[in-house]
Residue frames as a rotation matrix with the C-alpha (Angstrom) as fourth column:
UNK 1
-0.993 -0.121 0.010 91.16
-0.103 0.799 -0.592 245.58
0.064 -0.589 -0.806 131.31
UNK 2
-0.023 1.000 0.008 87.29
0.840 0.023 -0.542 246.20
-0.543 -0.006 -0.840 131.54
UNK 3
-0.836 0.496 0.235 85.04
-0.245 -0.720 0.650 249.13
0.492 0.485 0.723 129.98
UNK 4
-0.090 0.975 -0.205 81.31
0.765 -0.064 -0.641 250.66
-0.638 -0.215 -0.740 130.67
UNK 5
0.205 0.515 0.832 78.92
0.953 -0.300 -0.049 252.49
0.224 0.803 -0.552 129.04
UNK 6
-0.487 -0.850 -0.203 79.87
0.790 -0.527 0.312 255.60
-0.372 -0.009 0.928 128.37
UNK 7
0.165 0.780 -0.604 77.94
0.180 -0.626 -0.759 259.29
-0.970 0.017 -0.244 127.66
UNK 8
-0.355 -0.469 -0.809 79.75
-0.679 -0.466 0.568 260.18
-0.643 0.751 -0.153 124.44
UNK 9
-0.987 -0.152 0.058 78.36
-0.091 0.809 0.580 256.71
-0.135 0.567 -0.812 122.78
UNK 10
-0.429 0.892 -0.142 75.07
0.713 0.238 -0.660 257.49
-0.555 -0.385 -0.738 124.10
UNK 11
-0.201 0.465 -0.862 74.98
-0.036 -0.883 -0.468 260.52
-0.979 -0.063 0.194 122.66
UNK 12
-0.437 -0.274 -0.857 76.05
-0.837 -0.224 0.499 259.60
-0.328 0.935 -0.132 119.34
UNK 13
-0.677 0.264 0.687 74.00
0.177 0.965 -0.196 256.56
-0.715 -0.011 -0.699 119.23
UNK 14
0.530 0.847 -0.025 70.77
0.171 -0.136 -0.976 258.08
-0.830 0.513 -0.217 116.96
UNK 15
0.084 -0.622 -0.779 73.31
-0.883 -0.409 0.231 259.09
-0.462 0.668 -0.583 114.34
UNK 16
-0.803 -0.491 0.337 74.85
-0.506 0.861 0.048 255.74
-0.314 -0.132 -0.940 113.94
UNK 17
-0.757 0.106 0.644 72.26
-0.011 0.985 -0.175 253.87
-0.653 -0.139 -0.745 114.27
UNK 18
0.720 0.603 -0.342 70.02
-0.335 -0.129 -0.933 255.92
-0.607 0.787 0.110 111.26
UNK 19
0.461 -0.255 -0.850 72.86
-0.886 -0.171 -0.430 255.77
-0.036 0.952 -0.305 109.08
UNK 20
-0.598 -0.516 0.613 73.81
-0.664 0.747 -0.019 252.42
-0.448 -0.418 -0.790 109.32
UNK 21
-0.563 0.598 -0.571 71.97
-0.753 -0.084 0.653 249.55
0.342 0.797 0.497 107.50
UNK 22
-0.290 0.322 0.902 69.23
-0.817 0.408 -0.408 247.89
-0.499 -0.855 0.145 109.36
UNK 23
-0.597 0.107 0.795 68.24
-0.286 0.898 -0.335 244.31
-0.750 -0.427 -0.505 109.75
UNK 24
-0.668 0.720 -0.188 66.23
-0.418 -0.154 0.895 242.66
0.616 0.676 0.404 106.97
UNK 25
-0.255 0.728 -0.637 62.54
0.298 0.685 0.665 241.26
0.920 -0.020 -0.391 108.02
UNK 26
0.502 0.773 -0.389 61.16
0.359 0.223 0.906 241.03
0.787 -0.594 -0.166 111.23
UNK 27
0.219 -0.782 -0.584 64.58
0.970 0.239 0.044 241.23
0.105 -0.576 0.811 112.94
UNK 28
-0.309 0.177 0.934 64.40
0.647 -0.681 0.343 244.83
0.697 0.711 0.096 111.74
UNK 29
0.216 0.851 0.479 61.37
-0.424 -0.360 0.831 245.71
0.879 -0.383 0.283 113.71
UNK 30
0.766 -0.149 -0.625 62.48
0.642 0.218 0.735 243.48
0.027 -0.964 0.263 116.91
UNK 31
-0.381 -0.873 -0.305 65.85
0.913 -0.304 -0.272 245.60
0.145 -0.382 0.913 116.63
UNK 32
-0.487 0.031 0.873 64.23
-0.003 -0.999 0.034 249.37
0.873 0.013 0.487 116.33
UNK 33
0.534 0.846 -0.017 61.45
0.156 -0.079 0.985 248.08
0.831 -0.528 -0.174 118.99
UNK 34
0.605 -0.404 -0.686 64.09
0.679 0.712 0.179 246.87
0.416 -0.574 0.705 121.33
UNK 35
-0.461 -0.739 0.491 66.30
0.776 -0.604 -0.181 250.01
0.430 0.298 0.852 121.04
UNK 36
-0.070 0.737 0.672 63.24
0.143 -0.659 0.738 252.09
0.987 0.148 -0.059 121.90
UNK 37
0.850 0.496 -0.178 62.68
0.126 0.137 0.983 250.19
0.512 -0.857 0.054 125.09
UNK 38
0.187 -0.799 -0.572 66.37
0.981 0.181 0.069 250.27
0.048 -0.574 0.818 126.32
UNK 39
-0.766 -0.419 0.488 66.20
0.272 -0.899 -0.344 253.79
0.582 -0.131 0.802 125.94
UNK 40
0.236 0.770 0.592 62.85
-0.499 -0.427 0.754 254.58
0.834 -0.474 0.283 127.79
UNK 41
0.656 -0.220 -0.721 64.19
0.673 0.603 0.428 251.85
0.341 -0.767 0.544 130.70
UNK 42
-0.163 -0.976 -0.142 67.55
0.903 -0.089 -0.420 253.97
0.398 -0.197 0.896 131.05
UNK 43
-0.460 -0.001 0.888 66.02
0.353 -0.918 0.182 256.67
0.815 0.397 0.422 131.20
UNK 44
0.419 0.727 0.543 63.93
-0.613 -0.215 0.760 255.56
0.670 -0.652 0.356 134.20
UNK 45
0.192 -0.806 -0.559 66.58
0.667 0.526 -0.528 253.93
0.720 -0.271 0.639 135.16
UNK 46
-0.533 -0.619 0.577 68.16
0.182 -0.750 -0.636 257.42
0.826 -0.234 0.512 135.73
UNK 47
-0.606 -0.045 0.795 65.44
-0.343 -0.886 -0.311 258.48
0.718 -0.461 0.521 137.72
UNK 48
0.923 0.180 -0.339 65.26
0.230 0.448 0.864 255.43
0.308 -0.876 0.372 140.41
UNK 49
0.078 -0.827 -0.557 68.48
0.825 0.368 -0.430 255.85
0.560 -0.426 0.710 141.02
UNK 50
-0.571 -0.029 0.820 67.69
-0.081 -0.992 -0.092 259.48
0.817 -0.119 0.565 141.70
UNK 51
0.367 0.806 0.464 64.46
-0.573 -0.197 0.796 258.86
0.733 -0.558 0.390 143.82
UNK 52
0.471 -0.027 -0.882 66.52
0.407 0.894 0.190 256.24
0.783 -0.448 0.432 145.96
UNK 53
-0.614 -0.761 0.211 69.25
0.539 -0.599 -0.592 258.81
0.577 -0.250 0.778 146.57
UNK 54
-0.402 0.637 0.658 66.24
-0.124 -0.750 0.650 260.69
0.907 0.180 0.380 147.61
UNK 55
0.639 0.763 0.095 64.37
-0.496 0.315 0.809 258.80
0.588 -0.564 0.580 149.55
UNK 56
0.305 -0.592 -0.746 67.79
0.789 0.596 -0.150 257.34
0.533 -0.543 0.649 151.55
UNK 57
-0.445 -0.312 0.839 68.01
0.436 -0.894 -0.101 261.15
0.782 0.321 0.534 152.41
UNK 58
0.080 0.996 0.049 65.16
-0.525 0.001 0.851 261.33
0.847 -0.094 0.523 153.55
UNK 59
0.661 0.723 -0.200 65.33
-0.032 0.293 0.955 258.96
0.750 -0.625 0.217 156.01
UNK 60
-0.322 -0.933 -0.159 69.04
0.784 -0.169 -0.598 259.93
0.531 -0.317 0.786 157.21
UNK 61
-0.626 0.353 0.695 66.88
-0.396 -0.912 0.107 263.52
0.672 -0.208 0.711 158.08
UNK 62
0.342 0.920 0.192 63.79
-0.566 0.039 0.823 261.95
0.750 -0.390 0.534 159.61
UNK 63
0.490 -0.181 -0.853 65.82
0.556 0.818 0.146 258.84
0.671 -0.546 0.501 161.68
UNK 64
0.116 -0.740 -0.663 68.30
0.943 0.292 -0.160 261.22
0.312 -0.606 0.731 162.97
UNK 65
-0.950 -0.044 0.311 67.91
-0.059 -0.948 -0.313 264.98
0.308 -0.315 0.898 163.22
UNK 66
-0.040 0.924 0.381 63.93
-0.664 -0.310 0.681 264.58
0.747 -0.226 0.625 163.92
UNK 67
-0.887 -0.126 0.444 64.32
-0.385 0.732 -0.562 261.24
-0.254 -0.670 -0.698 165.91
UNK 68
0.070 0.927 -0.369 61.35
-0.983 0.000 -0.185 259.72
-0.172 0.376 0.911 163.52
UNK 69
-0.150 -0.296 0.943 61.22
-0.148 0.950 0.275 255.91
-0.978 -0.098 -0.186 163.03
UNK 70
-0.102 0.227 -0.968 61.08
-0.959 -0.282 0.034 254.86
-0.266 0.932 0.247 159.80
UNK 71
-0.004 0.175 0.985 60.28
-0.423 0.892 -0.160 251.58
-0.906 -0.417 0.071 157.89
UNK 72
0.494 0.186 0.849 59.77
0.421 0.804 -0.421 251.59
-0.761 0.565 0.319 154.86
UNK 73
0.382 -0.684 -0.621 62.98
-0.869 -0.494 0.009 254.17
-0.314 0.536 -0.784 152.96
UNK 74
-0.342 -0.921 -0.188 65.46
-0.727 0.133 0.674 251.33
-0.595 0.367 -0.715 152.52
UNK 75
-0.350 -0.193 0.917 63.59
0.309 0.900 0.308 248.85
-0.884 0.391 -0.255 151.03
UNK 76
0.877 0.476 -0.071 62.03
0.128 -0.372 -0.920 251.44
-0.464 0.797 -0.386 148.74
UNK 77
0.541 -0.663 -0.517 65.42
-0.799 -0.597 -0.070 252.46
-0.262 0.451 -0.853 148.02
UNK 78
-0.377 -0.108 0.920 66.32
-0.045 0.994 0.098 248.61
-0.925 -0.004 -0.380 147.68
UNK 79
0.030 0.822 0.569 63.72
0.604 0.438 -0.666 248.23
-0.797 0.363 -0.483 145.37
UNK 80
0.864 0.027 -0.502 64.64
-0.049 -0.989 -0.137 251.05
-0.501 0.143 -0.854 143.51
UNK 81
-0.295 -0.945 -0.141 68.34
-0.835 0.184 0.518 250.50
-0.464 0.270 -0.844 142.73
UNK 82
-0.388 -0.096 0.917 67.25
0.278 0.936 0.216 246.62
-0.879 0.339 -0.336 141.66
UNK 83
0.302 0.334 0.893 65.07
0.778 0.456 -0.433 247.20
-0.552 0.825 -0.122 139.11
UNK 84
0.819 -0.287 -0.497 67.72
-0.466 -0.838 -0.285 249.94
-0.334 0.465 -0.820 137.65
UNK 85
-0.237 -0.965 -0.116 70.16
-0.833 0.140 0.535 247.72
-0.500 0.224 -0.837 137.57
UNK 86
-0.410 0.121 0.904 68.09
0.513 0.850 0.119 244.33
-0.754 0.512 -0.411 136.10
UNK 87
0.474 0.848 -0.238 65.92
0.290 -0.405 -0.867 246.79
-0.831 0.342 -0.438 133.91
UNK 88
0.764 -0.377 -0.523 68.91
-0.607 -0.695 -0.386 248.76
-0.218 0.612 -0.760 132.28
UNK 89
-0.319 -0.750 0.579 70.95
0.241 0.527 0.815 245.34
-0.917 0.399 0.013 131.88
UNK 90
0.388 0.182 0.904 69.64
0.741 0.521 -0.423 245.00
-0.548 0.834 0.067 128.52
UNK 91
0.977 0.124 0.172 70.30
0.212 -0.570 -0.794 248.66
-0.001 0.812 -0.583 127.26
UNK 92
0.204 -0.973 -0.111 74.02
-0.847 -0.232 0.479 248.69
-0.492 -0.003 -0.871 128.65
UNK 93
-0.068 -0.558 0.827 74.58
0.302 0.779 0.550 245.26
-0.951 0.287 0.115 126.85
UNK 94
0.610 0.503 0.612 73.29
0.729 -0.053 -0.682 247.10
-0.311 0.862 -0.399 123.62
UNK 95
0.716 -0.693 0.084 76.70
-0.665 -0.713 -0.220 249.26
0.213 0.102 -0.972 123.91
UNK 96
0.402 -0.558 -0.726 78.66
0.458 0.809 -0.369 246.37
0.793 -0.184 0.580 125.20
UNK 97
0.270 -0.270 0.924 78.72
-0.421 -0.896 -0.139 248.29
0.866 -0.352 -0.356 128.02
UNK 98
0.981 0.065 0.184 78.92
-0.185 0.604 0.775 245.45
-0.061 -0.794 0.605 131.01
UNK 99
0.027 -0.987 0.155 82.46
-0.967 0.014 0.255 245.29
-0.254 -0.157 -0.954 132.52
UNK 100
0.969 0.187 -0.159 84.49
-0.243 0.812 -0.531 242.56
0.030 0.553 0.833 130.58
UNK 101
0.062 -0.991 0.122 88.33
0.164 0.131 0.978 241.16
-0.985 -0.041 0.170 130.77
UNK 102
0.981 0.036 -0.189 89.77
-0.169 -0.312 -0.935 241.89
-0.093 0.949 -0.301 127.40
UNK 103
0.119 -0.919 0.376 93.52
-0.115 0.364 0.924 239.62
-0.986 -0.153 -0.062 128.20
UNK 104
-0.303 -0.173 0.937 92.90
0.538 0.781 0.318 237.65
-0.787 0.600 -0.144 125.11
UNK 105
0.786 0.597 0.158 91.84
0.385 -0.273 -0.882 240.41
-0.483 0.754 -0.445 122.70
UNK 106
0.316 -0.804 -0.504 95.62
-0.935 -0.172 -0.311 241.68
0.163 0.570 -0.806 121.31
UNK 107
-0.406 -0.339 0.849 96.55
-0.097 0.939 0.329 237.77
-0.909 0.051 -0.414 121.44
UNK 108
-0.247 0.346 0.905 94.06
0.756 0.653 -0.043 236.84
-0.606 0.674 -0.422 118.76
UNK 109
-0.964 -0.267 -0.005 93.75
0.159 -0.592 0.790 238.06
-0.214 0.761 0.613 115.59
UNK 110
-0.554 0.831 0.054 90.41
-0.774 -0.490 -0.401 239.91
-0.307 -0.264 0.915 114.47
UNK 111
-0.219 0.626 -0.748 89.08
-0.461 0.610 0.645 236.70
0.860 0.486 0.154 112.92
UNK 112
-0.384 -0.265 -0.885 89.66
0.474 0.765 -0.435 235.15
0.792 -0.587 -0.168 115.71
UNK 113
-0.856 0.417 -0.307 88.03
0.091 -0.463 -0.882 238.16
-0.510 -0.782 0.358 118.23
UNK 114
-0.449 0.773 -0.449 85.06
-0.657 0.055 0.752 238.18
0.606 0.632 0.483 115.73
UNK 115
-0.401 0.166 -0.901 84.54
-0.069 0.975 0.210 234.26
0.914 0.146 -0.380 117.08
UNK 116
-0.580 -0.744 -0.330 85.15
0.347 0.141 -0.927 235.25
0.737 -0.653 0.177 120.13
UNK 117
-0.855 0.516 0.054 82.81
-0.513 -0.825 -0.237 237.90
-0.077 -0.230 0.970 120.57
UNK 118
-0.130 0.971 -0.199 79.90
-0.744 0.037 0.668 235.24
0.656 0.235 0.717 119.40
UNK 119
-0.178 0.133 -0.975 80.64
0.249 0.965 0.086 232.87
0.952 -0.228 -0.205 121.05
UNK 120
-0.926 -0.213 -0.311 80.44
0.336 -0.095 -0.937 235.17
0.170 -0.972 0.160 124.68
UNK 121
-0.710 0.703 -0.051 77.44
-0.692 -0.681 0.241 235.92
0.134 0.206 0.969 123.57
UNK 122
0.051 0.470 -0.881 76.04
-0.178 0.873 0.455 232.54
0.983 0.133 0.128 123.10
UNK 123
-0.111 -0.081 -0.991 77.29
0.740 0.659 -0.137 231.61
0.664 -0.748 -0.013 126.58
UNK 124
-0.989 0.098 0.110 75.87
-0.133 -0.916 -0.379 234.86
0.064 -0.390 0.919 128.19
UNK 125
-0.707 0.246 -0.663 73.34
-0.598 0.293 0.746 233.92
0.378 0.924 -0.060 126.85
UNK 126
0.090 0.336 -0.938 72.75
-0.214 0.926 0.311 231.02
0.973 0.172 0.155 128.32
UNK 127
-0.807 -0.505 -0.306 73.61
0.422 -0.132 -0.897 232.06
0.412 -0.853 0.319 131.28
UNK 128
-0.851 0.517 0.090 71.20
-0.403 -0.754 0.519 234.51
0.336 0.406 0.850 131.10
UNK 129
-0.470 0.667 -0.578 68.36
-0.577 0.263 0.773 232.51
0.668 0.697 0.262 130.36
UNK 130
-0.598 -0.030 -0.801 69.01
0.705 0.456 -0.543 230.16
0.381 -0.890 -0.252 133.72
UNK 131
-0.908 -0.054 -0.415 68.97
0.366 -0.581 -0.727 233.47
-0.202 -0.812 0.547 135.78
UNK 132
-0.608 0.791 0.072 65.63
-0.542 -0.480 0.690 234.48
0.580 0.380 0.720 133.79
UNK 133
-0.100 0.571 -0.814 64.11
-0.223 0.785 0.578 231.28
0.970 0.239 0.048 134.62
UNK 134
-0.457 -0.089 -0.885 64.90
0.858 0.219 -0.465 230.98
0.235 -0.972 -0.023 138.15
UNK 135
-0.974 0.211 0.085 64.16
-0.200 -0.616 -0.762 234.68
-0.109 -0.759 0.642 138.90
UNK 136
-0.557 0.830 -0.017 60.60
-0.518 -0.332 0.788 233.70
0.649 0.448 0.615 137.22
UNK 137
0.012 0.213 -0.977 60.27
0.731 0.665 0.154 230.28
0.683 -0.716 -0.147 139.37
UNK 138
-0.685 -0.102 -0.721 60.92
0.722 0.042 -0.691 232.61
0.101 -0.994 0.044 142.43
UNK 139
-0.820 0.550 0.156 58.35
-0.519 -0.831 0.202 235.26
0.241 0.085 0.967 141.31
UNK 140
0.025 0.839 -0.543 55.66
-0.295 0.525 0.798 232.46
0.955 0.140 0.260 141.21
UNK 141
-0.142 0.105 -0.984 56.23
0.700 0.713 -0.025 231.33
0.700 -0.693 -0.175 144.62
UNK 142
-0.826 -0.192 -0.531 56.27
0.548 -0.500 -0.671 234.33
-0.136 -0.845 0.518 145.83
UNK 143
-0.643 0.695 0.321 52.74
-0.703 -0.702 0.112 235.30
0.303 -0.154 0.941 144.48
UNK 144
0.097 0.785 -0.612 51.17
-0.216 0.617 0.757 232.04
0.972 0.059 0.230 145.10
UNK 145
-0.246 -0.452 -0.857 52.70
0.837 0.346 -0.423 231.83
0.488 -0.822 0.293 148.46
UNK 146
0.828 -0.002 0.561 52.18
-0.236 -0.908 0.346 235.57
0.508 -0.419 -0.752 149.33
UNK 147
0.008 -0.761 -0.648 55.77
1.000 -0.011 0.026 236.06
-0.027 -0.648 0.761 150.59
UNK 148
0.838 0.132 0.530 56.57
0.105 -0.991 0.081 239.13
0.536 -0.012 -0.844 152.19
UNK 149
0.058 -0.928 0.368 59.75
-0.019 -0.369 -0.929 240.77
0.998 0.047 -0.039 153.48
UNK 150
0.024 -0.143 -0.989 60.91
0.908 0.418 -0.039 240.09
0.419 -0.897 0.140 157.38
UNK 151
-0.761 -0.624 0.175 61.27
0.464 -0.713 -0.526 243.18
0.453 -0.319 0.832 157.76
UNK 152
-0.933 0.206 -0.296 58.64
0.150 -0.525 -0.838 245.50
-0.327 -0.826 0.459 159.85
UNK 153
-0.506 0.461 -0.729 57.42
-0.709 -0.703 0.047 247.00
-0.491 0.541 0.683 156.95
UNK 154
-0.515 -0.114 0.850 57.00
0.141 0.966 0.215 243.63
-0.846 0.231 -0.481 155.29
UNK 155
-0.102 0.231 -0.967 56.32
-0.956 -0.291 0.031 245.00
-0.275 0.928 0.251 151.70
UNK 156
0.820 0.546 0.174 55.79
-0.409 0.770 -0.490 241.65
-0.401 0.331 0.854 148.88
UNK 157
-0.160 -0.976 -0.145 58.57
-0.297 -0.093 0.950 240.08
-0.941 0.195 -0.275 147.85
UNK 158
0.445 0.274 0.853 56.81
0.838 0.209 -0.504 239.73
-0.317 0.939 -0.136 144.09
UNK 159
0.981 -0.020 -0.193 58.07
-0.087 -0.934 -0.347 243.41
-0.174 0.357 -0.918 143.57
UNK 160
0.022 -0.999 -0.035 61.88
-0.720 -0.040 0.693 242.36
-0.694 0.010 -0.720 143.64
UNK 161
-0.706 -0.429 0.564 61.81
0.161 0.678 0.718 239.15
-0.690 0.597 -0.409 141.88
UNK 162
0.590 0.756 0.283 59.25
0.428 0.004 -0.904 240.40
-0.685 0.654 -0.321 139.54
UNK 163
0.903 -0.329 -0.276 62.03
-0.419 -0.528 -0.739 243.11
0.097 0.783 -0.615 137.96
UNK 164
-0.189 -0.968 0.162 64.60
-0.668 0.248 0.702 240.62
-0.720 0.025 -0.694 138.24
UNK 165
-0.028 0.530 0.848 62.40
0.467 0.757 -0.457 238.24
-0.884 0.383 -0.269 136.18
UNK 166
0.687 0.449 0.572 61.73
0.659 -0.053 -0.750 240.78
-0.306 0.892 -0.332 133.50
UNK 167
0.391 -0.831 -0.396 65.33
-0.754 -0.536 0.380 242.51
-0.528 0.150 -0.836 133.40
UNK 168
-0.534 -0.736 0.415 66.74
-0.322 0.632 0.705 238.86
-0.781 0.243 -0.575 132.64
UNK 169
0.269 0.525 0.807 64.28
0.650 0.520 -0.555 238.09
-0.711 0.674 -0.201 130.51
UNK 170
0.994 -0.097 -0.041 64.89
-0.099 -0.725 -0.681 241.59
0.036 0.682 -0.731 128.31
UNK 171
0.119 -0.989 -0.091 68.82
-0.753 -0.150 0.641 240.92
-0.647 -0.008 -0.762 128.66
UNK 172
-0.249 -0.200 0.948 68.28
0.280 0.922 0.268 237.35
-0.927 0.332 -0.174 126.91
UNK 173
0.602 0.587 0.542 66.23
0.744 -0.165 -0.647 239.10
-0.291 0.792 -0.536 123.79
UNK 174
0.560 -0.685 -0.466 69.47
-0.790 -0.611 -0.051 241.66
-0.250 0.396 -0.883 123.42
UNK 175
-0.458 -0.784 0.418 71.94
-0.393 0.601 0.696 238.67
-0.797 0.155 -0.583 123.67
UNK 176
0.098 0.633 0.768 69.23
0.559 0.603 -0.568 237.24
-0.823 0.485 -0.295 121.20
UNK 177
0.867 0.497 -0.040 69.63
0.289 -0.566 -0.772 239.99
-0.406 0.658 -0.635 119.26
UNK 178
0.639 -0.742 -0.203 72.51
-0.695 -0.670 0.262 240.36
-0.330 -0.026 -0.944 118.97
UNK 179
-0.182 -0.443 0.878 73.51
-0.026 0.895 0.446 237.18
-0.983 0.058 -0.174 118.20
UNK 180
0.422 0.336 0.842 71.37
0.746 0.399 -0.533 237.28
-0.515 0.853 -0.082 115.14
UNK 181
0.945 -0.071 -0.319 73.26
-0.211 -0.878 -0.430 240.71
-0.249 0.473 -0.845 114.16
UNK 182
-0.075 -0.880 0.468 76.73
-0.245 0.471 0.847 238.93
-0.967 -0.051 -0.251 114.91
UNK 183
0.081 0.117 0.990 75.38
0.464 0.875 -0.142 236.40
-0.882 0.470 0.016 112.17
UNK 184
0.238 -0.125 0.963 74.69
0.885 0.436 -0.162 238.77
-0.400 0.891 0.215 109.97
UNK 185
0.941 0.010 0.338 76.27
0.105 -0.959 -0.265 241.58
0.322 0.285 -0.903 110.08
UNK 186
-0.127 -0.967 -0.223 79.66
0.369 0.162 -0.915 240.72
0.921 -0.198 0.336 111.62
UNK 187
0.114 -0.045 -0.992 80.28
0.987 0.122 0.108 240.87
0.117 -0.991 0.058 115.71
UNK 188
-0.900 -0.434 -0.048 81.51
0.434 -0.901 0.005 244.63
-0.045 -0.017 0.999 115.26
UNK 189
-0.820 0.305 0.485 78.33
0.055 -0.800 0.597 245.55
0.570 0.516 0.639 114.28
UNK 190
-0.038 0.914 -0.404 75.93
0.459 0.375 0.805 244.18
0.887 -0.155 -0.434 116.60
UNK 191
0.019 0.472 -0.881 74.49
0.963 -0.246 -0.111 246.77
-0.269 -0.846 -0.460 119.08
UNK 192
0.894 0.368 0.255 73.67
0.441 -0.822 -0.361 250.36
0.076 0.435 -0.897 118.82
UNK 193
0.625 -0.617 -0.478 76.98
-0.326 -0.763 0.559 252.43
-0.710 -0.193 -0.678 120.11
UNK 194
0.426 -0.796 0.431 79.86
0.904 0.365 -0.221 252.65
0.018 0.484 0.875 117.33
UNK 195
-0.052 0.007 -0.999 82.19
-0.294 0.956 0.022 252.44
0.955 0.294 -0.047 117.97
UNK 196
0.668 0.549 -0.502 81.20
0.008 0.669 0.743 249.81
0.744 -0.500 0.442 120.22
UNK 197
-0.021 -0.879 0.475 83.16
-0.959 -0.117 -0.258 250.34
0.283 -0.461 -0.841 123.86
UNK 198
0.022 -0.503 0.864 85.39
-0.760 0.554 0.341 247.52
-0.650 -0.664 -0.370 124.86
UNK 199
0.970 -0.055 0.235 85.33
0.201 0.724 -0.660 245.47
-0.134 0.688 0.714 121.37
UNK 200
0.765 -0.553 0.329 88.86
0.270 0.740 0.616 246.27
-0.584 -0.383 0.715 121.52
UNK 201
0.419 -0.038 -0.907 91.36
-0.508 -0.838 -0.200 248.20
-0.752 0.545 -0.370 119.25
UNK 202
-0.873 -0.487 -0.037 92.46
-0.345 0.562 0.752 245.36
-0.345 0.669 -0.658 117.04
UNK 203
-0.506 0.638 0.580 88.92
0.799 0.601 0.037 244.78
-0.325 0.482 -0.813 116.15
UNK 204
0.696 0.372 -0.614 87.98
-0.244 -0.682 -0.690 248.83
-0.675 0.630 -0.384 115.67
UNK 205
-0.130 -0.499 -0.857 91.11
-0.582 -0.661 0.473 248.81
-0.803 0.560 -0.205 113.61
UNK 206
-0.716 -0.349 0.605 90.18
0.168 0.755 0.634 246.11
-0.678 0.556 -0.482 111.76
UNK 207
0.328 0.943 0.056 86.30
0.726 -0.214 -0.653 247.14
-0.604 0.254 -0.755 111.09
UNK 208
0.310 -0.438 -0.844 88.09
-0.090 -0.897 0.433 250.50
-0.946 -0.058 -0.318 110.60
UNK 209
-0.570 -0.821 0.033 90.21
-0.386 0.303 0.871 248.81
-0.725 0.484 -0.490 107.59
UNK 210
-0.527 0.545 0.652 87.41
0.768 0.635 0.090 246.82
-0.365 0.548 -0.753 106.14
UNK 211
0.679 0.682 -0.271 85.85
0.452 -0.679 -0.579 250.03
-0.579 0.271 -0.769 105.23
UNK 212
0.304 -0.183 -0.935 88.26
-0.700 -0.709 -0.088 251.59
-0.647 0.681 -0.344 103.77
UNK 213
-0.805 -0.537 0.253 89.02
-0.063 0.501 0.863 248.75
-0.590 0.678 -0.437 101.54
UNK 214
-0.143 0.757 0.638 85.91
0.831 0.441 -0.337 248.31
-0.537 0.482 -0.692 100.86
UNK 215
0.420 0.522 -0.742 85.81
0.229 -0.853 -0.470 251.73
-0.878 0.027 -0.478 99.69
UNK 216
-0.536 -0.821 -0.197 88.62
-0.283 -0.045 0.958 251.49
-0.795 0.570 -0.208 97.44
């Protein structure tokens, strides 16, 4: 019914993705660059999600066994979680790792999930791209405006919609990428984990087939 990214794909990703044949031209170099960053993001991904855990700790101890006020823990820890989760959109879509329905994938035959697969891309995409654009529109207003948070502490609010601005913006340049791998490399192949979780077992078995025929 859905799927996420998964450790076993991660692990085996560098394998895969040497022996595998890469992109011609430019597309090449936007795919190894891209691959880099989604792994240095995740990685610091890992450890906001840690320092939030931390720092929400933290002020469970200090608010309530010391009787300390506090002000500024949750929105660090706010702030924290967001840009782990807009930051590391891009490298969990590079596994197809983002929870998906999958009703209509034993209905249709792999030509037909092939299509399928570009075409949610295309309208992800585009979806995407909106949510980029707005989060940028709300970054500008919020440095030319100098908004700040209601809250006591009243931190900027350029620091939230800044990594929501450049998460969506790096999710649109995977769906970009990917799209152009779709094109030419078939839908199976585009992103780094294989195989790819949640493309479905009528489309591994089909990839799965096309190899060994081709081998024949």
């Amino acid at each position: 019914m859905s799927h996420a990214f998964d450790a076993a794909s991660a692990a085996a990703e560098p394998e895969h993705r040497a022996a595998r044949a890469r992109l011609p031209g430019p597309l090449a170099a936007i795919e190894a660059a891209m691959g880099g960053l989604n792994r240095a993001i995740l990685l610091l991904g890992g450890i906001a999600l840690v320092a939030a855990c931390l720092v929400l700790s933290y002020s469970v101890v200090v608010r309530y066994l010391l009787k300390v006020p506090t002000e500024w823990q949750d929105e660090t820890a706010v702030f924290l979680i967001v840009g782990a989760t807009f930051l590391s959109a891009a490298g969990v879509q590079a596994r197809r790792g983002h929870v998906a329905i999958e009703a209509l994938t034993g209905l249709l035959s792999p030509r037909a999930n092939r299509i399928r697969l570009i075409v949610a891309d295309v309208v992800s995409l585009g979806f995407v791209a909106f949510f980029a654009w707005k989060s940028w529109t709300l970054l500008h207003e919020a440095w030319v405006d100098g908004q700040i948070s209601q809250s006591t502490w009243g931190p900027p609010l350029w620091i939230p919609y800044s990594l929501m601005a450049l998460g969506m913006t790096l999710l649109a340049l995977q769906f970009l990428l990917q799209i152009a791998e779709a094109l030419a490399r078939g839908p199976a192949a585009a992103g780094f984990a294989d195989p790819k979780v949640g493309l479905g077992p009528d489309l591994v078995r089909a990839k799965k087939q096309d190899t060994k025929d081709s081998a024949r």
